[in-house]
N, C-alpha and C positions, 0 to 999 in steps of 0.2 A: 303700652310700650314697656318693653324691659328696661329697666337702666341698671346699668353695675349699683354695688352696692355706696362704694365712694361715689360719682356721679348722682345720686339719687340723695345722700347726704349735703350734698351744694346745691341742690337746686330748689327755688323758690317759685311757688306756682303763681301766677296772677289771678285775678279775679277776671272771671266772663273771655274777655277777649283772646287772652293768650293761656296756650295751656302749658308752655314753659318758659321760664325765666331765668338769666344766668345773674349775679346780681351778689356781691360779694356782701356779707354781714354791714351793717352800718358801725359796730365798734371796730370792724377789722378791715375797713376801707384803710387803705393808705395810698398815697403818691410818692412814687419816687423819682428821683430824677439819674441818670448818666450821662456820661458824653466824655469828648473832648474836643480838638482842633477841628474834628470830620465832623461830627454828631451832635447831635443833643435828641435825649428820647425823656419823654417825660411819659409815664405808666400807673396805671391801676392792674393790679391783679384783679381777674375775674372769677372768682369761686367757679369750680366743675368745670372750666371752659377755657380761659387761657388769661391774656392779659389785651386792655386796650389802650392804644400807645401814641402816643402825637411826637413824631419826626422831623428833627429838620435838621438836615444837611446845608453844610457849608456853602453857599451860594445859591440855596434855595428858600422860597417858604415851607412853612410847616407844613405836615400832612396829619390825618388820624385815620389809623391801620389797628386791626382787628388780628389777633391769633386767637387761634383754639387749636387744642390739642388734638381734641377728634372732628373729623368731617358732619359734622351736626346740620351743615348749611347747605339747602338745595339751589341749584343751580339758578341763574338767573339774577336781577338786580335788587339789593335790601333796601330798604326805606332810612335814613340818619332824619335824627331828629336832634333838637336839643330842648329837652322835655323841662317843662313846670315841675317846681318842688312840692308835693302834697301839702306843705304851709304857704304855697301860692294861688291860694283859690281865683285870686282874682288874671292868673295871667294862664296863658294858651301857650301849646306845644310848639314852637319852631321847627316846621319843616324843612330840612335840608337838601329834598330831594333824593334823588336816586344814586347807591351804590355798586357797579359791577363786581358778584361774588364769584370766585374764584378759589378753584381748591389747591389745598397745600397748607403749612403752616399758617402763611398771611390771609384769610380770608378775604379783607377787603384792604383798600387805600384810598381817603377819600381825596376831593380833590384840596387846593391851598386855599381856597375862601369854605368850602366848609368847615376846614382843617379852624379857620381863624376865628368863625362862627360858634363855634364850638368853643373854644377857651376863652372867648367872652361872654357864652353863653354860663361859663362852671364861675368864672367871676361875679356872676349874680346869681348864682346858684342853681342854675338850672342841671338838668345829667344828661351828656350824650346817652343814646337809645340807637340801637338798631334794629329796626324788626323784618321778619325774612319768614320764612316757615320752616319746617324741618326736611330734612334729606328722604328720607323712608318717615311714612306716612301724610305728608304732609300738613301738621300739623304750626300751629301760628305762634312762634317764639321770640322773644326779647330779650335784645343782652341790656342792662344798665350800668354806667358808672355813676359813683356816685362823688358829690363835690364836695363834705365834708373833707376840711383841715387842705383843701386844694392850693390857698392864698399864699401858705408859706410855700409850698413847692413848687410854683407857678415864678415868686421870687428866684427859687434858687436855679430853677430853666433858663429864669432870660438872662443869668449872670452865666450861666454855661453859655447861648446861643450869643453872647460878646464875645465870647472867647473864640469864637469860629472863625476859618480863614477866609477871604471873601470869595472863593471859588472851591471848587471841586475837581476832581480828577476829569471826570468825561466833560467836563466845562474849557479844561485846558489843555485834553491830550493832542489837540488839533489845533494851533494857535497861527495866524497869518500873522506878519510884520508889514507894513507898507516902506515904500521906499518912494522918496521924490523920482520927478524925471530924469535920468541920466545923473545920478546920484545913487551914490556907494554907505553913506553917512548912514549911522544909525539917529534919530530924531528921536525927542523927546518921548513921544507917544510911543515909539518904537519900545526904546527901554524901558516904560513903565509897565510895557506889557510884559517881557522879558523879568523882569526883577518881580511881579505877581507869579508868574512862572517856578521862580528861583527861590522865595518864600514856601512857594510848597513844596518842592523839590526837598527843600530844607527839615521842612515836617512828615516827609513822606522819604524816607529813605529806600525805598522799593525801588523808585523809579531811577534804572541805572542806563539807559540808554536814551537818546535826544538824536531824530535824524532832522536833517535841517537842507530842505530844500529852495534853491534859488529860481526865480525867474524874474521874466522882464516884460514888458511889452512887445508889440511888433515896431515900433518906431527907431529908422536908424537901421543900419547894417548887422545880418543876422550875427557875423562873428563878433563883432560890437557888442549886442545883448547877449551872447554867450560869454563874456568874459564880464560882463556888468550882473548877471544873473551871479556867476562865481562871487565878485569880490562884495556881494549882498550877503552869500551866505558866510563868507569869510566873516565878514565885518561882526555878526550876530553869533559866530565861534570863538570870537576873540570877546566878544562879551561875557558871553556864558563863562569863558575862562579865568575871564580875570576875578569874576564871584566866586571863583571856588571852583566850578565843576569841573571834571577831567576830561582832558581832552584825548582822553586813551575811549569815553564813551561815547563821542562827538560822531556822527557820522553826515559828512557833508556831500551833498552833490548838488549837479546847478544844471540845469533844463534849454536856458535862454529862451523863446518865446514857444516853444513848440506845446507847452498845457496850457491854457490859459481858462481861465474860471468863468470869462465873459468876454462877450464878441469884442477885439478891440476897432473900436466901430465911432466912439467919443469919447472927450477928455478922461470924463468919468468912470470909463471901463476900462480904458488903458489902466488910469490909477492903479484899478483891482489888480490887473494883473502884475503890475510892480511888486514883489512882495518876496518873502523866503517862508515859506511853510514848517512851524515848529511841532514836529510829533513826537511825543513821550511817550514811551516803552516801559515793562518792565520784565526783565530778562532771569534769567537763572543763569548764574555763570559760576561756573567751578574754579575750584582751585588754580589748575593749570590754563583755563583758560584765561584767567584773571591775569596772570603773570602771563603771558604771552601778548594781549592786549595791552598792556605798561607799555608795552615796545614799537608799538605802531600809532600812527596818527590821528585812526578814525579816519581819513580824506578817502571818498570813492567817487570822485567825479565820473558821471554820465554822458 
């Protein structure tokens, strides 16, 4: 096999089994950690190859994702391990099963219990391992991190992953509110959802549009639930308002029973469809149309 000259400088060969190894120096291991509000990524750089990174996003668990620079990785699924320290004679490799590799920068992502097996694996010292073979030639390769000095940055992850919001974006772009029977009231459980919503809102200043859809059940006179679908979504505009958000982004309309998400057929289904549906956008808006928006209501009833 050719390798560039840098390439061929990083890599460490194994013994018998594997005829290539990605496997950063042991004095030039390090971890690091980033994040903020959204993220936390805790990483080792991987000498010749890229870096391998444990993720966890705001309202999720953690995940562990492989870069490399170059397409080194053939097609198909890699092995994750969380491999014994050669001063652990007495203990055996943890299998993690099977990884879907995939080309692009991210080669792999594992799933949230490997993801977790794996940083309690580096707490005892053990080193995620993936082994895969190579793209052209097929040949049998291993990346390792390794868990030297992991303890303090392991500290300083889970004081970043406190710091995270308890949701995510695609967790709240589509949020339902329930409404009692024949009731307009926003409820408790309403507004908690609402104010999670407005928290992120908060942290995420992108999101500049909020459409907000009303419905009802079928129970009772259709123009009845068209006018109780309306003052549903009213109600959860007047909310958002009063936190702050502008009601020049607000876009309200109201259905009355004609979508409904499930047969209203028993108690329980009608519930579901009592509800006003919160969608968060994030728009691009110009100058002029910013100032022109100031001057309208947002209100498009349907």
């Amino acid at each position: 096999m050719n390798l560039r000259p840098l390439a061929l400088a990083s890599l460490l060969f194994a013994p018998a089994a594997f005829a290539l190894t990605f496997q950063t120096r042991l004095e030039r291991a390090e971890w690091r950690v980033e994040g903020d509000k959204f993220e936390c990524r805790l990483s080792q750089t991987v000498t010749g190859l890229g870096a391998g990174e444990f993720v966890r996003r705001a309202g999720e668990e953690p995940i562990f994702r492989l870069r490399a620079q170059e397409n080194w990785f053939a097609d198909g699924s890699a092995t994750l391990l969380a491999a014994a320290a050669p001063w652990q004679p007495t203990r055996s490799d943890i299998s993690l099963g099977q990884v879907p590799v995939r080309r692009g920068d991210v080669v792999l992502d594992s799933n949230h219990y490997q993801a977790g097996r794996l940083l309690s694996g580096l707490l005892e010292g053990r080193s995620p391992v993936v082994r895969h073979h190579t793209r052209h030639g097929g040949e049998r390769l291993e990346v390792r991190l390794l868990p030297t000095r992991f303890a303090k940055a392991y500290d300083q992850y889970l004081a970043c992953t406190a710091k995270l919001l308890p949701v995510n974006f695609e967790q709240i772009r589509n949020t339902r509110i329930p409404f009692p029977s024949a009731n307009t009231d926003l409820d408790d459980k309403g507004r908690a959802r609402l104010d999670i919503i407005l928290d992120f809102i908060g942290h995420d200043p992108t999101i500049n549009r909020i459409y907000l859809d009303g419905h009802s059940d079928n129970a009772g006179d259709r123009l009845l639930n068209r006018e109780l679908s309306r003052r549903r979504a009213l109600a959860v505009r007047d909310y958002l308002m009063a936190k702050g958000f502008p009601e020049a982004q607000i876009t309200v309309r109201f259905h009355g029973e004609r979508y409904p998400i499930v047969a209203n057929n028993n108690p329980a289904n009608r519930a579901s469809n009592r509800r006003v549906d919160v969608a968060l956008e994030r728009e691009a808006v110009s100058a002029t149309s910013a100032s022109d928006a100031a001057g309208q209501t947002g209100s498009a009833p349907l």
